[in-house]
N, C-alpha and C positions, 0 to 999 in steps of 0.2 A: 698732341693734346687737343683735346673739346670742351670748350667752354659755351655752353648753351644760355644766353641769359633772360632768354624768355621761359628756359625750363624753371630757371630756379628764381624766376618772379613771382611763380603758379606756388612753392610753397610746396609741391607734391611731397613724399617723405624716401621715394628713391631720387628725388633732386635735393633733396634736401643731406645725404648722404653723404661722407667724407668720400667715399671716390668717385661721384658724381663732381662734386664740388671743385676735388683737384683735377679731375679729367682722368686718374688712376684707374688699372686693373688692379683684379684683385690678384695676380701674378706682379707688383711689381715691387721692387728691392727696396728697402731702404733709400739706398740712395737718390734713385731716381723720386720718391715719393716726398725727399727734401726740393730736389731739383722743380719738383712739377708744384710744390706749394710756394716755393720762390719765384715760377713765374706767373703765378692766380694772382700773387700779392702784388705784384707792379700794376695789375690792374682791376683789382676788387678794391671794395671798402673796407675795412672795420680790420679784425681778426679771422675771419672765415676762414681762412686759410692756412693760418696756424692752426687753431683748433681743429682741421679736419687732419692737418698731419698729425698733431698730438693722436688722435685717436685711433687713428693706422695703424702709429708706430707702438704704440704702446698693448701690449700684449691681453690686457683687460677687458678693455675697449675696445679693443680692434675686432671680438667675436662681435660684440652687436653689430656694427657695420656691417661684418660680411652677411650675416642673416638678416639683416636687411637691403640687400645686394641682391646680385644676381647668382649664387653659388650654382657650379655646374655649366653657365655657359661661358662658351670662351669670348676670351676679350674683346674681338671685333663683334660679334653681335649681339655683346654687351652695348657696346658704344655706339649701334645704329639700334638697339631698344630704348635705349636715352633719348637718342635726336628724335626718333618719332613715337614718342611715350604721347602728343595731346594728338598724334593723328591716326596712325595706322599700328604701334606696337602692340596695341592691346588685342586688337584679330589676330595676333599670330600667336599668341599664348599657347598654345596648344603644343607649338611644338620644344617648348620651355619645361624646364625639371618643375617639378609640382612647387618647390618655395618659392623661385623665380618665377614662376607664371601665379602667384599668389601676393609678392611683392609689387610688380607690373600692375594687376588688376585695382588693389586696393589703392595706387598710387594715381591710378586713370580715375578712377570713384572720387577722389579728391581732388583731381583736375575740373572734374563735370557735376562737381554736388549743387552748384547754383543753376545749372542747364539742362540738368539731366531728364529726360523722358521717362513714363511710368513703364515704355518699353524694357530702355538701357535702363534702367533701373533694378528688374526681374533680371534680367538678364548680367548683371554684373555679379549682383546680390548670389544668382546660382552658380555662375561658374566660380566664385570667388570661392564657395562653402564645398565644391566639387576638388578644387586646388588644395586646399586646406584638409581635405580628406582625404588625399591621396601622397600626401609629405611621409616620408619616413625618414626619423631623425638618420638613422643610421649613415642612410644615404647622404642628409646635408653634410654631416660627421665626414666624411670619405672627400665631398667634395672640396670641403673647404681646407681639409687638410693636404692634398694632391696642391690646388694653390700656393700654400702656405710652403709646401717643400719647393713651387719654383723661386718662389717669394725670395724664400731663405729665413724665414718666422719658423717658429718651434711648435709642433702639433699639437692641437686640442687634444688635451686627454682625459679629462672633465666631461663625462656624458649630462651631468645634473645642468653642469653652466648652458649646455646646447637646449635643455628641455626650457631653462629657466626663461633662456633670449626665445625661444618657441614661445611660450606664455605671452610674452612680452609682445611677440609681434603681433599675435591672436588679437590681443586686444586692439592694437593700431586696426587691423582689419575690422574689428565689429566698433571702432568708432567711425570709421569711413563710408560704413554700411547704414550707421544707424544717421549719419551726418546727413546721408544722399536722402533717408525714408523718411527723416524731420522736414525738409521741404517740401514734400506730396501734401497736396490736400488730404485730407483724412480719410474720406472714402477710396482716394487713392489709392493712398498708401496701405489700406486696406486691402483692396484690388493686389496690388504687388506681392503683400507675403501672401496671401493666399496661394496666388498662382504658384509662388517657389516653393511654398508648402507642399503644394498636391505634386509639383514636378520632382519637389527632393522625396517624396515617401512614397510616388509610383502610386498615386491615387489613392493613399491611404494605405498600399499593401505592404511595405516597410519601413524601417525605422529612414528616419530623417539622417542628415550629416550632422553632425555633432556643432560647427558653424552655425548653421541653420537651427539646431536647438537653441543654441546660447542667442543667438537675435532674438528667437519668439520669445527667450526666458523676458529678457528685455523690453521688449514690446510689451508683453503680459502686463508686465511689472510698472508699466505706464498706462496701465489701462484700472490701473486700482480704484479710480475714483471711481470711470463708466461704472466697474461690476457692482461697484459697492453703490452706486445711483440705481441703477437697474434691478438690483437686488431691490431695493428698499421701494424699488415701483411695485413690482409683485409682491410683497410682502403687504403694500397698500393695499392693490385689488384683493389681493383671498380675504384681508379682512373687510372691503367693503363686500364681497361674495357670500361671506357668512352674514352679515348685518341683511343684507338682500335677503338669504332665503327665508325668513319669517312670511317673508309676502310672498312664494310660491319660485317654482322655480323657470316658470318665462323670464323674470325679473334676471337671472343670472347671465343670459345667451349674452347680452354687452359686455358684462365682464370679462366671458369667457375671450368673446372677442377681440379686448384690449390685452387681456394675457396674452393671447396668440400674436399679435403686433409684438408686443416687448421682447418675446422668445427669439421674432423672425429677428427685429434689431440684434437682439445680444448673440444670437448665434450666427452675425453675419459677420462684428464684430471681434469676435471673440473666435471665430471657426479656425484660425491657422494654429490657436495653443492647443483647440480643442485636438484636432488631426493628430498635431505632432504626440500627444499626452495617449490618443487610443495607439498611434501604431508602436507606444511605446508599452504597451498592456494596460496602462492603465486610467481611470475616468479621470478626466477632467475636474478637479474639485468644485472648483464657482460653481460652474454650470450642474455639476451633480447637486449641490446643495439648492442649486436654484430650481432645480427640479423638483424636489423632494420638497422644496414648499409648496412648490403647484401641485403634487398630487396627495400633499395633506389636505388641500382644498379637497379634493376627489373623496377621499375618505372621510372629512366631516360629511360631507352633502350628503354622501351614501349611508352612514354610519347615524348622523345625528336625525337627521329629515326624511329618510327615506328616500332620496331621490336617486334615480339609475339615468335619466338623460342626461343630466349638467353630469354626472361624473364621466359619462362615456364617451361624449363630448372633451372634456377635459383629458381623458385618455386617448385621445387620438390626435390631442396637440402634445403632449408627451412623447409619442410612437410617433410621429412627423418632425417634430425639431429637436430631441433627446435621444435620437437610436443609435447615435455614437454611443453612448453611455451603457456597457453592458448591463450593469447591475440595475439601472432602471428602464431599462427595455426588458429584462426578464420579468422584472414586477408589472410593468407595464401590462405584457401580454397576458400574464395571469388576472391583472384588472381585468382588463378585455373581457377575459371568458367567465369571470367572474361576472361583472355585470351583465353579461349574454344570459348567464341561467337567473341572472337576476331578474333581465329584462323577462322572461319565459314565465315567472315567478307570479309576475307583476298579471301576465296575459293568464293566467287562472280562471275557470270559472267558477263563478259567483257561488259555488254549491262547492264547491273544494275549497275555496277559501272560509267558507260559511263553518264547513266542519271541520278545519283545521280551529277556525278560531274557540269553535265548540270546545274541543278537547283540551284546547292549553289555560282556558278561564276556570278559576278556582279562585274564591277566596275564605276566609275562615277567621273565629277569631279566636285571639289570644290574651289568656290573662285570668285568674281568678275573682278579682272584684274589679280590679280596673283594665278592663279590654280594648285592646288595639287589634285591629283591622287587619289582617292582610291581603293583598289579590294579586292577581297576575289574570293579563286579559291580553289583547292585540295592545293597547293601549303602552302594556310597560308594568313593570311590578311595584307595587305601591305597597306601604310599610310606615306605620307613624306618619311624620310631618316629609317622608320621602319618597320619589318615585324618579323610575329610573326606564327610559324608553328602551324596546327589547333590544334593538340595534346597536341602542348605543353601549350595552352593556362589553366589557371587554375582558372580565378576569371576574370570576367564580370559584367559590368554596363552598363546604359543605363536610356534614358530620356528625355526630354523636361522640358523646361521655359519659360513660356509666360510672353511679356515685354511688355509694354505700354508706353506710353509719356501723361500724362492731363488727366489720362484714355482713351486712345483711343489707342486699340493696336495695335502694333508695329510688331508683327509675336513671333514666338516661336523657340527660343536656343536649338537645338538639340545636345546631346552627347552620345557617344560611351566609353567605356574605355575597353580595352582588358590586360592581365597581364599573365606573366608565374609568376614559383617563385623567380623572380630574378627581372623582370621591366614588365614596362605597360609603351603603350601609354595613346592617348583621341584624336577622333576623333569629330569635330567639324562640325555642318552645320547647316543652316537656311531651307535647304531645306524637305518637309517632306516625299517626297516621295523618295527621297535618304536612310534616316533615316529609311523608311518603310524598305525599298528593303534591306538595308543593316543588321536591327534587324531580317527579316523574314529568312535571308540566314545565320545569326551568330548562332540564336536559332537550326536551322537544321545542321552547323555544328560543332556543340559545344555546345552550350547549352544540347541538348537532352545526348547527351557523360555526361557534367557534371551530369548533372538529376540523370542519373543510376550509376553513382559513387556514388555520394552523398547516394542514396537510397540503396547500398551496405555495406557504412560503417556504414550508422545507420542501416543495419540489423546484421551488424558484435558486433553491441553493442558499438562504437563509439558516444558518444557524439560530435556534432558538434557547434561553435556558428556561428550564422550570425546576424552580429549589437550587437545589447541587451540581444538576446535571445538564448538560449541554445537548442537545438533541440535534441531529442531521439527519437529512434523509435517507443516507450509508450508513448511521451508526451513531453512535452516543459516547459521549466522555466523560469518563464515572470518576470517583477519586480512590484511590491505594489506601485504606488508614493503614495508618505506621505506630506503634507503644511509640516509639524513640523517634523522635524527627519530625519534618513537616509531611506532611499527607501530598502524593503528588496525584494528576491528572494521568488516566490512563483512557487509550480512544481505543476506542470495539465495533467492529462490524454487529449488527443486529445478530448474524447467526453465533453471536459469542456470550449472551448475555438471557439470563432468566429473568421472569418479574414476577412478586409475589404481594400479596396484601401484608400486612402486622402492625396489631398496637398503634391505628388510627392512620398509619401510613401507607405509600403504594411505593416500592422497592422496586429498584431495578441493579443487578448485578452480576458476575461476570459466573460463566458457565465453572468453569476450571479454579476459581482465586476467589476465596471467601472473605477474602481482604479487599475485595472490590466489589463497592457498590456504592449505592446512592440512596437515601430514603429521602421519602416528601411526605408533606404532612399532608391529608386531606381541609385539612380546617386552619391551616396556618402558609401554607402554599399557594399562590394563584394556579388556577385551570388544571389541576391534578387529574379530576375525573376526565377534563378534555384530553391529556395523556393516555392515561391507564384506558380507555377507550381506541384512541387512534392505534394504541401500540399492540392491543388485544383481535382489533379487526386485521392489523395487519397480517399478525401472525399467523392467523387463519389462510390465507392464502399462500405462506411457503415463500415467497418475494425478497427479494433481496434490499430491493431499495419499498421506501415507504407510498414514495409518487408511482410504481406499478404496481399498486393494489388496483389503481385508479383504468390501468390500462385495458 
């Protein structure tokens, strides 16, 4: 018998263990296990000694022990993994059954959590989470029961109690993991999961160890204040960014440059959830929503003010510390090229721009005794006490209603509706040639703009809906009406589906199933004409998908 009593001063939890305690194998009989606790007690304190037999002996209890034991090796170098558990046993782990070499390691973590290196730190942390990945209950099952027959104990036959003491240890090991990473300086500790990050996922190119996940969950999970402080930095700047662009947009290049600082912090912070969450398929949420405020900044500037520098700008710190993030690295790159033809746009000359603005100015009035104004200029369309700049405009309608009195009709109710994302007018007239002149100059300076967004985000893989119906760049998902029941959702390839005009609506439904379809309203739907347009050029081309008309 070994009685180490500088092991079991450290507190470790394989010294802490009833057959550490009694100097016991996990091969030994009852009796000897009375024998070996009657002589700890002639020279321990308290109960230690009893209670480590109670636990042995008793059939309940005794499974925790062994799983947290050394199950699988045999007795003697069990009993020289003990004596040198704070010097040399934890380098030979390797050649120890994966829970045994998982009990050792976490047990050495606990010996060195006040001393330990940002080296031994990384380095415990992954072999620990490698240990832990490589257990199979079956096996501990097998082993401890071979014991248990030398023993003369009656075999585990309980698979759920094996998983249950698994759970159980798991946790011992992600407190002795998280115990070691609570003493790093922060950058440190920072520094450390990174590194076991990129080494458990092979630089990002698979999944993590399941260990390794459950620390970052953790981690994360203590980082709630940071994201939620850092979040609410950028949420400051884009609104001191929108206040700035009134004065032009040099005024904004600081801002941009403070957002870039808080990104590089938060994603230097925050990079080992971020890794573990892409090689797991999917974004990041913080960091995706933190994104997606920074590049609503991008789209005010470009959208409310015209500008294409501050957003491009602003897109290239998106595309530099966001390209984990699939879904906004696709939008991204569409910015990109987006503000590319923007910037081309911008470089016009002077006689192209002259005569584009030529063509979209119109205005005219309306009213029989009391006349309001309407126009559309480079300016923005103006209407009563409202006007709305061409950029900013985001969702459009338009239309006629034919009215009669006895049947005999009466002229036809024309309307306009224009909307940012904030408010809309409706511009109102009897007249149709107003109606003409004003639909021909809205669709050329806005419409067509909508058109090539729309047909950007469905090639970025955006789902869109407009009315009823769900629009992709493969296909559209229409609804089934049903007399009896609820109406359900059916998805169609473009080559399955017709579209037709009727009774103020634009129709889209299914080749074969006159039970499937979708109507929109022109005058009661946002961007229908922008629809019934993208969907008309498409089909002209024979294309499968809507993004190679484009090709």
């Amino acid at each position: 018998m070994i009685i180490i009593e500088e092991a079991l001063s450290t507190k470790t939890s394989l010294q802490r263990n009833p057959f550490a305690i009694l100097g016991a194998t996990a091969r030994d009989n009852r009796s000897r296990l009375i024998e070996l606790a009657d002589e700890v007690a002639l020279v321990a304190d308290g109960d230690e000694p009893e209670k480590a037999q109670s636990a042995l002996l008793n059939i309940r209890t005794r499974l925790a022990a062994e799983m947290g034991w050394l199950p699988g090796v045999a007795p003697k170098k069990a009993t020289a993994v003990i004596e040198n558990l704070l010097t040399t046993a934890h380098k030979a782990t390797g050649e120890l059954p994966p829970l045994a070499r998982a009990n050792v390691l976490s047990a050495f973590a606990q010996s060195k959590s006040d001393t330990v290196t940002p080296q031994e730190a990384a380095s415990i942390f992954y072999r620990l989470a490698l240990a832990v990945e490589d257990i199979d209950l079956g096996d501990v099952l097998r082993d401890i029961n071979e014991d248990r027959s030398v023993a003369g104990f009656p075999p585990v036959r309980d698979e759920d109690a094996v998983l249950e003491e698994f759970e159980a240890r798991k946790g011992e090991y992600g407190k002795a993991i998280n115990y070691i990473l609570d003493r790093l300086p922060s950058r440190t500790l920072v520094k450390v999961m990174d590194a076991v990050v990129q080494k458990g996922t092979k630089e990002g190119s698979e999944h993590a160890p399941a260990f390794i996940q459950e620390i970052v969950a953790s981690y994360e999970f203590e980082l709630r204040g940071f994201i939620e402080a850092e979040s609410s930095n950028v949420e400051r700047l884009v609104k001191r960014g929108v206040a700035l662009a009134d004065f032009g947009e040099a005024h904004l290049i600081p801002v941009i440059e403070e957002i870039k600082k808080v990104a590089t912090n938060f994603n230097e912070i925050v990079g080992p959830a971020q890794l573990v969450a892409k090689t797991n398929g999917i974004d990041h949420v913080a960091t995706h929503n933190l994104a997606i405020v920074i590049r609503e900044l991008a789209i005010t500037l470009h959208n409310e003010h015209g500008f294409v520098d501050a957003p491009a700008r602003i897109a290239v710190v998106l595309n530099d510390h966001f390209g984990l993030l699939d879904t906004v690295a696709d939008q991204v790159a569409q910015d990109l090229a987006y503000l590319k033809e923007a910037e081309k746009g911008k470089k016009k000359s002077e006689a192209e721009r002259a005569e584009f603005e030529r063509e979209i100015t119109y205005s005219a009035e309306i009213g029989a005794m009391f006349k309001d104004k309407v126009s559309i200029s480079p300016d923005g369309v103006s209407w009563q006490n409202n006007r709305i700049a061409l950029d900013a405009v985001t969702r459009l309608r338009w239309g006629g209603t034919r009215h009669s009195v006895n049947g005999i009709p009466t002229g036809t109710a024309y309307v306009i509706m224009l909307g940012d994302r904030r408010s809309s007018f409706t511009i109102n007239t009897r007249k149709n040639d107003i109606y003409g002149n004003l639909v021909d100059r809205i669709w050329r300076a806005i419409g067509v703009r909508l058109l090539l967004e729309a047909a950007a985000r469905l090639r970025a893989g955006e789902a869109m809906r407009f009315g009823g119906a769900i629009v992709r760049d493969d296909g559209v998902t229409l609804v089934r009406h049903k007399m009896f029941g609820s109406n359900e959702p059916v998805v169609l390839s473009w080559h399955q589906v017709n579209i037709w005009s009727q009774d103020g609506s634009f129709f889209i439904g299914s080749r074969t199933d006159k039970k499937v379809y979708v109507g929109m309203s022109y005058q009661n739907d946002d961007n229908i004409p922008v629809l019934e347009n993208l969907i008309r050029a498409f089909f002209n081309t024979g294309k499968d998908k809507i993004s190679e008309m484009f090709n």
